[in-house]
C-alpha positions in Angstrom: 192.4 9.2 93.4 192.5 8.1 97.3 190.7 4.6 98.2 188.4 4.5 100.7 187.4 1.4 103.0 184.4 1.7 105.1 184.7 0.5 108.9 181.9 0.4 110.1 179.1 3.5 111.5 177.8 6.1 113.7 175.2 4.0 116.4 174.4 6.6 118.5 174.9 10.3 120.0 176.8 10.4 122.9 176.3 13.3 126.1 175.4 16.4 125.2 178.0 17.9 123.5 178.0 16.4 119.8 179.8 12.8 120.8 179.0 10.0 118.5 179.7 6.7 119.5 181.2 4.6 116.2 181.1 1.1 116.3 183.7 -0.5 113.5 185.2 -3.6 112.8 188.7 -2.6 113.4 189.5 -5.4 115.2 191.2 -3.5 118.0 190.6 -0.8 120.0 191.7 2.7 118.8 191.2 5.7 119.4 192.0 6.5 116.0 195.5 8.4 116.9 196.6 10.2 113.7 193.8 10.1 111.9 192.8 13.9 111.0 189.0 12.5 109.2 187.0 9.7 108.7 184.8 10.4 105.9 180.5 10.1 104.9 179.7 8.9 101.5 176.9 11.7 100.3 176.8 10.3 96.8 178.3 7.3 95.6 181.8 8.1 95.1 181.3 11.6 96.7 183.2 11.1 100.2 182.7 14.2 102.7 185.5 14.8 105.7 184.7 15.4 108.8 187.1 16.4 111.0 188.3 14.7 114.4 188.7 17.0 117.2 189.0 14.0 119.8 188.6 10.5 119.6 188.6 7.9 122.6 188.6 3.9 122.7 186.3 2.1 124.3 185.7 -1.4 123.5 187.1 -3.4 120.6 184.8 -2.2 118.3 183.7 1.1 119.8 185.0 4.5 119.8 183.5 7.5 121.2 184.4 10.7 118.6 184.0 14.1 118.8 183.8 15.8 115.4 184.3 19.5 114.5 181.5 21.7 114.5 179.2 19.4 115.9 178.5 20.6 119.0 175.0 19.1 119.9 173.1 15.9 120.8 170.5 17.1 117.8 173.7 17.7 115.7 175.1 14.5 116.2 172.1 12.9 115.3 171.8 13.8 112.2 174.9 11.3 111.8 173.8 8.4 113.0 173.3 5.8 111.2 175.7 7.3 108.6 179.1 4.4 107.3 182.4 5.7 108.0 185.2 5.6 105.3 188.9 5.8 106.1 191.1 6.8 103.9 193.3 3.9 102.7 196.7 4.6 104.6 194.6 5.5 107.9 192.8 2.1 107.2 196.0 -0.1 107.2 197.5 1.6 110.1 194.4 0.8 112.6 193.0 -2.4 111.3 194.1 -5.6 113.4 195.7 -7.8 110.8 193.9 -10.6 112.1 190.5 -8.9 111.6 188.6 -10.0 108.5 188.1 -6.5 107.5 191.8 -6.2 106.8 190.7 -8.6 103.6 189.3 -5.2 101.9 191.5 -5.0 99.3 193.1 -8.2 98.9 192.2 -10.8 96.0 190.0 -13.7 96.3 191.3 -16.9 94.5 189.5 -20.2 93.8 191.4 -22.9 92.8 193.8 -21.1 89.7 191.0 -18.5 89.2 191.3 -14.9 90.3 187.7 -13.9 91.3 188.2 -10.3 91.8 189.1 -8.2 94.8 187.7 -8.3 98.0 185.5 -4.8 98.1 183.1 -5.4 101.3 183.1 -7.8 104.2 180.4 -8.5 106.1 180.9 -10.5 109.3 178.4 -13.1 110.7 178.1 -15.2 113.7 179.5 -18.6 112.0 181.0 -17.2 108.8 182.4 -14.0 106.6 180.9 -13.2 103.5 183.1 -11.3 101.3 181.9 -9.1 98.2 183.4 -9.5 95.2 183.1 -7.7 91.6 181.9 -10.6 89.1 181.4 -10.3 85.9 180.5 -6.7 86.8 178.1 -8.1 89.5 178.5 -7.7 93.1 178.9 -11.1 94.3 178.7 -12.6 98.0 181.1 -15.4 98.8 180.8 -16.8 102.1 184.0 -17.6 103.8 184.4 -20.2 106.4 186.6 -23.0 108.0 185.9 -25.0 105.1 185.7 -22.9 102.4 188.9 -20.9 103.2 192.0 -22.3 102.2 194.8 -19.9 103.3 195.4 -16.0 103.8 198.3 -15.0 101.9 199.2 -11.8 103.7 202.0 -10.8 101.5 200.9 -11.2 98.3 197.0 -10.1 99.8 195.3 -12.9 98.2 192.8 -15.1 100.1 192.4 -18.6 98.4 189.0 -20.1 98.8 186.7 -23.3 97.9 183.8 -22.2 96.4 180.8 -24.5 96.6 180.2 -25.5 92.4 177.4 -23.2 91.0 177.5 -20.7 93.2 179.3 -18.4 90.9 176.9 -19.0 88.4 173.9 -16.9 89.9 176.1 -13.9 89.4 177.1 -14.7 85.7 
């Protein structure tokens, strides 16, 4: 079964010809070279392709993309706000390793304890909060200059402080 890691989302309709602008959390630009689909969740665990027939960097964490068969401004905004999903292997070849979203994946350790792996990251003016699968929970662990310990690139762990009871609201 192929893993999927969401990057970020369709914001808006672009021109007039079916353009949407996607703003992600890359942590680079791309233009998303090589990358044949990026992909909608309809139902959970029910990922749809849709097709890239161009793609074109713009800032650091927007990309204008053309997709096939959309070839309208109403078309395109039946898109927006839809998440985008890469597919794994498309995921670790665009995502700026020092972005936090290139956590997805890796495993979150506090102190001697593995917490789970990393399956969300949601970035925040002063802080990251990462989201975890505790005790069959979804649980949000903020991650910060002094919470975070070290990044472990190799071995993709992240070894974290976590303030005492905070795991205990998701027991």
């Amino acid at each position: 079964m192929s893993q999927y890691f969401k990057i970020g989302k369709f914001v808006a309709s672009h021109g007039l010809n079916g353009d949407l602008v996607l703003q992600h959390s890359l942590g680079k630009k791309s233009a998303l070279n090589d990358v044949k689909a990026l992909f909608i969740e309809e139902q959970p665990g029910n990922f749809m392709p849709y097709f890239i027939e161009k793609a074109t960097a713009k800032t650091n964490d927007e990309t204008w993309v053309k997709i096939e068969g959309i070839d309208t401004k109403e078309s395109a905004r039946k898109l927006t706000p839809k998440e985008i999903w890469l597919l794994e292997s498309d995921f670790n070849q665009h995502t700026a390793s020092s972005s936090p979203i290139a956590f997805l994946g890796y495993s979150m350790i506090d102190g001697e304890t593995d917490l789970g792996e990393i399956i969300e990251v949601i970035e925040q003016p002063h802080q990251i909060l990462c989201t975890i699968l505790y005790n069959g929970n979804e649980a949000l662990i903020p991650v910060h200059e002094a919470s975070l310990i070290k990044i472990d690139k190799k071995n993709r762990k992240v070894y974290v402080d976590i303030p005492e009871g905070l795991l205990d609201i998701y027991a």
